[in-house]
Residue, then its C-alpha position, 0 to 999 in steps of 0.5 A: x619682161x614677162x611676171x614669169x621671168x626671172x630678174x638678172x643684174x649684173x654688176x663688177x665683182x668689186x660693187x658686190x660683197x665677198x659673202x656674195x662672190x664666195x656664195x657664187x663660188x661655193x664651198x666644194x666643186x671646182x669653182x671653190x677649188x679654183x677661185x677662178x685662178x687657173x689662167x692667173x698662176x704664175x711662171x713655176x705655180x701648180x695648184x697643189x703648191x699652194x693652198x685654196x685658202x690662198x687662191x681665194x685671198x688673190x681672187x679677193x685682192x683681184x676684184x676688190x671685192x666689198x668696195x665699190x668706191x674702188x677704180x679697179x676690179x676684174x670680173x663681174x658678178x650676176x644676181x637672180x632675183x637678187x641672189x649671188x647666182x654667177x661670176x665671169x672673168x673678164x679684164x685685159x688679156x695680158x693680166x692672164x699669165x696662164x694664157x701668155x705661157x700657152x703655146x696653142x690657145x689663143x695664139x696659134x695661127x694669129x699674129x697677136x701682140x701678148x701683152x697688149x693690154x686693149x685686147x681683153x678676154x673672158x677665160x670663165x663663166x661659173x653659175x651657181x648649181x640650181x640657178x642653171x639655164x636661166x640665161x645667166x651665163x649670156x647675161x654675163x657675157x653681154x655684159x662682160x662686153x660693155x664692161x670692157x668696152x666703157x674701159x677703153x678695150x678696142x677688142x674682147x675674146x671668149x675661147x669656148x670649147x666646141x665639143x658636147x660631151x664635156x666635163x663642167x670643168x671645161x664648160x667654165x670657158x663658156x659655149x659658142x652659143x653664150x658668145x656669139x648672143x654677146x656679139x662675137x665671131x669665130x676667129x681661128x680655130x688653135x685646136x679641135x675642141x676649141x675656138x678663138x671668138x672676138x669682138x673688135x669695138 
C-alpha cells in the first residue's frame, strides 16, 4: 500500500458501535429507510406497515451491534481511515425470509434446498455518500467471503444487477465486477437484469 492510499478495515457489525453502523447508514436516503430489511420482512410485512424506527431496532437485535463479546452477528462494517464508510449484509441464505418467498431470484432454473443453512448470501452492499469508489464495496465483499468461510458456510451467493442505467437503490445488491474480484462466478441467470453468483468452499 502506497502513502497516497487510503486504509480499509473491515470488521463483523457486532465488533462495531451502533453510533458507527447508524453513521454508515445515515439519516435520509435509502439505507436510512431500509435498515437494511428488505429481504429480512416477514410473510404479510410491508414497509409502510411499520415504522424506521422499528427496522432499525431489528437491524440492531441482528448485528448485536456494540458487543463484541457476542457468538452471533450478521453483516459487517467497513472503516476508512477509520471512519464508519460501509456495511454489507451477509449470513445464511435462509435467515432471509424475502428471498425464500421469491419465486425468481435466486431460485429459478436451480435445485436449491431454501432453508439450507450452509449456503450463505450477500443481499447488500451500502457505502457512505462521499466515501464512493475507494474500493470499499469489494473490500466488503472479500471479506464477506472469509466471514462466512470461518463460520462453517460450504458456499456463498451475491445476486448483482447486471444492467448500467440503474437507480442506487438497485445498486445495494452489488455489481458483477465487486463479486467476481471476491472470487465468485456467474451461476444462473433468473432474469434479464440480474444474476446468481457463487463461491463453493
Amino acid at each position: 500500500m502506497t502513502a497516497t492510499e487510503p486504509a480499509i478495515s473491515v470488521v463483523p457489525a457486532n465488533q462495531a458501535s451502533w453510533d458507527d453502523l447508524q453513521t454508515v447508514f445515515g439519516s435520509t436516503g435509502p439505507a436510512a429507510r431500509c435498515q437494511c430489511q428488505r429481504f429480512k420482512l416477514r410473510r404479510k410485512e410491508y414497509f409502510a406497515g411499520f415504522p424506521a424506527e422499528e427496522r432499525a431496532d431489528r437491524l440492531r437485535q441482528q448485528t448485536d451491534s456494540g458487543h463484541p463479546e457476542s457468538g452471533t452477528t450478521s453483516g459487517l462494517v467497513a472503516y476508512l481511515d477509520g471512519e464508519p464508510v460501509g456495511w454489507c449484509a451477509v449470513e445464511p441464505r435462509s435467515h432471509y425470509e424475502g428471498l425464500a418467498r421469491n419465486n425468481r431470484v435466486p431460485w429459478e432454473g436451480r435445485d436449491e434446498d431454501k432453508a439450507d443453512d450452509s449456503v450463505w448470501a450477500v443481499t447488500c452492499f451500502f457505502v457512505r455518500k462521499g466515501f464512493r469508489k475507494n474500493g470499499v464495496s469489494r473490500a466488503l465483499a472479500r471479506a464477506a467471503v472469509e466471514f462466512a468461510r470461518e463460520r462453517g458456510a460450504r458456499a456463498i451467493e451475491g445476486y448483482p444487477i447486471t444492467t448500467k442505467n440503474v437507480i442506487i437503490e438497485e445498486l445495494l445488491v452489488g455489481t458483477v465486477s465487486v463479486f467476481a474480484d471476491a472470487g465468485l462466478s456467474v451461476v444462473s441467470r433468473p432474469t434479464l437484469r440480474r444474476v446468481v453468483m457463487r463461491l463453493d468452499f
